[in-house]
KELUM-238547 format. One record per residue (C-alpha): residue in one letter; x, y, z. Coordinates in steps of 0.02 Angstrom, whole numbers, plus 50000, padded with zeros to 5 digits. Layout:
REM KELUM-238547
aXYZ;...
//
This chain:
REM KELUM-238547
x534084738549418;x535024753649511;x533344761249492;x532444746649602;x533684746349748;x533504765349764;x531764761949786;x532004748949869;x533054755050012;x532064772950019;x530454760950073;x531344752450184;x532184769050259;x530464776250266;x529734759650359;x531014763050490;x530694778550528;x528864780350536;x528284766550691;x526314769750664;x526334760050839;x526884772550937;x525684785550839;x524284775250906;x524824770551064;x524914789751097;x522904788651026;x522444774551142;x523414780751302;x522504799451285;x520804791151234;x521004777951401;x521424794451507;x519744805851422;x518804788851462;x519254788351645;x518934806651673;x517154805551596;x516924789051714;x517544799651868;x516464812951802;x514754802551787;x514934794651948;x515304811952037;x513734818051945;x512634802652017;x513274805452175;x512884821752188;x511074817852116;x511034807552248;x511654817552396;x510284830052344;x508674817352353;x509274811552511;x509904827352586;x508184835452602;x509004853552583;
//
């Protein structure tokens, strides 16, 4: 029984400690910020494509 609550309370210890929520939040807040720098990128490139048909130089 002693043996149980040790275990017990060291899961429950360990569940406290380690929030896998902000672990992943970190994941999705650095993949949203790669994903708007490759969208600024592309549209900078098709701009430029652009600029350069229409330029004529």
């Amino acid at each position: 029984m002693k043996n149980k609550t040790l275990q017990l309370t060291l899961v429950f210890v360990i569940l406290l400690t380690f929030t896998s929520c902000e672990v992943i939040g970190d994941i999705f807040k650095a993949g949203m910020g790669f994903g708007i720098f490759l969208v600024v990128l592309i549209i900078a490139l098709v701009v430029f494509i652009i600029s350069k048909f229409l330029g004529g130089k």
